[in-house]
C-alpha positions as CSV (number, residue, x, y, z in Angstrom):
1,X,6.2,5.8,28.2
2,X,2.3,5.7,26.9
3,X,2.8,9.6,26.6
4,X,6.1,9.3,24.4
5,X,4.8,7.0,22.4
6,X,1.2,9.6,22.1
7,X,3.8,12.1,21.0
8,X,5.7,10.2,18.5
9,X,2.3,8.5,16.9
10,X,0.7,11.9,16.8
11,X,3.4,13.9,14.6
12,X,2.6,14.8,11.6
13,X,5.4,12.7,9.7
14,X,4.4,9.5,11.1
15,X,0.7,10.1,10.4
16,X,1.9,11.1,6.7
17,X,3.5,8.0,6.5
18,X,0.6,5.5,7.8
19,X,-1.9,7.3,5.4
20,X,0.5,6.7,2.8
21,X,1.4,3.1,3.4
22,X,-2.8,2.7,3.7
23,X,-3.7,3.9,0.0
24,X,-0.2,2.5,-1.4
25,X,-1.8,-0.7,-0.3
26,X,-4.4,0.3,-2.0
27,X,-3.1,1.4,-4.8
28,X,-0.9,-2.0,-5.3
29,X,-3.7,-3.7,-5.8
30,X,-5.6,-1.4,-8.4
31,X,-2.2,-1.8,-10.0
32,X,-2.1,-5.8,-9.7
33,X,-5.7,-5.8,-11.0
34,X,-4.5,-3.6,-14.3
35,X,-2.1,-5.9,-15.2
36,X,-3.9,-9.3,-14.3
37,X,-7.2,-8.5,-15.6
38,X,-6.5,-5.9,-18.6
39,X,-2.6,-6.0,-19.8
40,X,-1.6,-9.6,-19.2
41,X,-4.6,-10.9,-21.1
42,X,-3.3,-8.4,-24.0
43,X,0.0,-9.6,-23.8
44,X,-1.0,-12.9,-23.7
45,X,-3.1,-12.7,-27.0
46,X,-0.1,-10.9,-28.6
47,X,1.8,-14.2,-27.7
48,X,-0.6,-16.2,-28.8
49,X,-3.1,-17.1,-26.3
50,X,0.0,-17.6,-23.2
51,X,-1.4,-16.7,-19.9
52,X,2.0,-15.7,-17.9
53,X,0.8,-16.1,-14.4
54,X,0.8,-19.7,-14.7
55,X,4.3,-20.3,-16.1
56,X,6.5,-22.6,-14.7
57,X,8.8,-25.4,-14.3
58,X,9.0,-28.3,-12.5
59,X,11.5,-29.0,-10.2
60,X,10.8,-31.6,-8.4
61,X,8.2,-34.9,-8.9
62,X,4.6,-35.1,-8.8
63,X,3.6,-37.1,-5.2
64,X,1.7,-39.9,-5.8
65,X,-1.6,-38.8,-4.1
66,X,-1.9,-35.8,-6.6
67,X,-4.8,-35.9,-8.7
68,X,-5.3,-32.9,-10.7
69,X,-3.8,-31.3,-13.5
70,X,-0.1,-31.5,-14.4
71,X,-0.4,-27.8,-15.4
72,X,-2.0,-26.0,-12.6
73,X,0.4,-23.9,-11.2
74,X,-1.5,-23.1,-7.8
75,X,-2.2,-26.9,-7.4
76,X,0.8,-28.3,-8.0
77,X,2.0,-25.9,-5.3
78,X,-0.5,-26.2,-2.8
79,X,0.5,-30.0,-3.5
80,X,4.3,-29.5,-2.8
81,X,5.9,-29.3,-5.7
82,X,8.5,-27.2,-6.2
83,X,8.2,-25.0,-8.9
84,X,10.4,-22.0,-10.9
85,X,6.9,-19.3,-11.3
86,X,8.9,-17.3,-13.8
87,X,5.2,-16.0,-15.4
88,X,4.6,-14.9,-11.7
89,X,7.8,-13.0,-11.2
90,X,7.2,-11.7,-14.9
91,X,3.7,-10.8,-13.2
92,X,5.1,-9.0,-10.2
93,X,8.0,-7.0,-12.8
94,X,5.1,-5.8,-15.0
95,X,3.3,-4.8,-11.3
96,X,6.4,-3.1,-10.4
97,X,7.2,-0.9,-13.9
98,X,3.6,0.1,-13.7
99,X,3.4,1.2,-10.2
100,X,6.8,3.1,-10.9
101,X,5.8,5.0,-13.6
102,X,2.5,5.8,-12.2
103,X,4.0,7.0,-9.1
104,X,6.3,9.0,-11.4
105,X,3.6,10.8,-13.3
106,X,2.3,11.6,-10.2
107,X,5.3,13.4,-9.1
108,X,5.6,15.2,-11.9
109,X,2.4,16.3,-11.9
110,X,2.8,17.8,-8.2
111,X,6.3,19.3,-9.2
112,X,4.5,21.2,-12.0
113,X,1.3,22.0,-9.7
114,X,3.8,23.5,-6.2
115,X,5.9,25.7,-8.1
116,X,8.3,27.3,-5.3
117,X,7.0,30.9,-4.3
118,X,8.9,33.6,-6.0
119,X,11.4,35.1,-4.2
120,X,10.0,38.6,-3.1
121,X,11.4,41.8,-4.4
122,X,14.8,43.3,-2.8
123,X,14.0,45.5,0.0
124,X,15.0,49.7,-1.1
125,X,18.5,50.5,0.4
126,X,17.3,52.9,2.7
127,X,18.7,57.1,1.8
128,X,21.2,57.1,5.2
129,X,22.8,53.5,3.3
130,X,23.1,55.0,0.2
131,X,24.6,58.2,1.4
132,X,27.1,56.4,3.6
133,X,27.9,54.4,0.5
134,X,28.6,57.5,-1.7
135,X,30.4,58.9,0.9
136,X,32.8,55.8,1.1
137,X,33.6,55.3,-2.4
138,X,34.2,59.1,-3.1
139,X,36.9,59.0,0.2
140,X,38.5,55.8,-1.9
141,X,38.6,57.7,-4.9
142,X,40.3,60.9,-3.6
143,X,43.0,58.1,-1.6
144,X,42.0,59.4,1.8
């Protein structure tokens, strides 16, 4: 079994895949920074100063015992409360459509870069082919 599973983890394909899924990671969260640090702050001055991340509604009550702010999103939460995060979804879309069309350009990119090979040249009929061929049709023409 150990030298099954040696086989199968040394193939090329799964290897492919486990570098991929390592800089995807990565990559998500060079992504995640882009929109939290540099495109959500835009947005948000567009708006009017609104800060999406920490949009919510309440759903349920405040417990007694909580103390802080009636607005902090990750403290009400870590409190128990149950909250609608719509700016976090909104977060996570924004995430999504960027990573997409990143991932997109890079395709394109690649598809432009490995162009498929050109298919080489026809090979010459060779003389005896050609003869034979010439042969053939003038028998077909004469009805023989």
């Amino acid at each position: 079994m150990i030298q099954e599973f040696k086989a199968f983890i040394s193939r090329g394909n799964v290897l492919d895949l486990a570098v991929a899924v390592i800089i995807g990671a990565a990559f998500g969260k060079i992504v995640a920074s882009l929109t939290d640090d540099i495109i959500m702050p835009v947005i948000g001055a567009i708006t009017g100063g609104i800060d999406f991340s920490s949009n919510f509604i309440r759903l349920s009550a405040i417990p007694a015992a909580y103390a802080g702010s009636p607005d902090d999103y990750a403290a009400l939460k870590k409190a128990g409360v149950v909250l609608l995060g719509y700016g976090s979804f909104l977060t996570a879309v924004i995430n999504f459509l960027i990573l997409a069309f990143v991932i997109f350009m890079l395709v394109r990119v690649a598809n432009k870069a490995i162009k498929p090979a050109e298919a080489p040249p026809a090979p010459a009929t060779p003389e005896d082919v050609v003869l034979l061929t010439e042969i053939r049709d003038l028998l077909k023409s004469r009805g023989a």
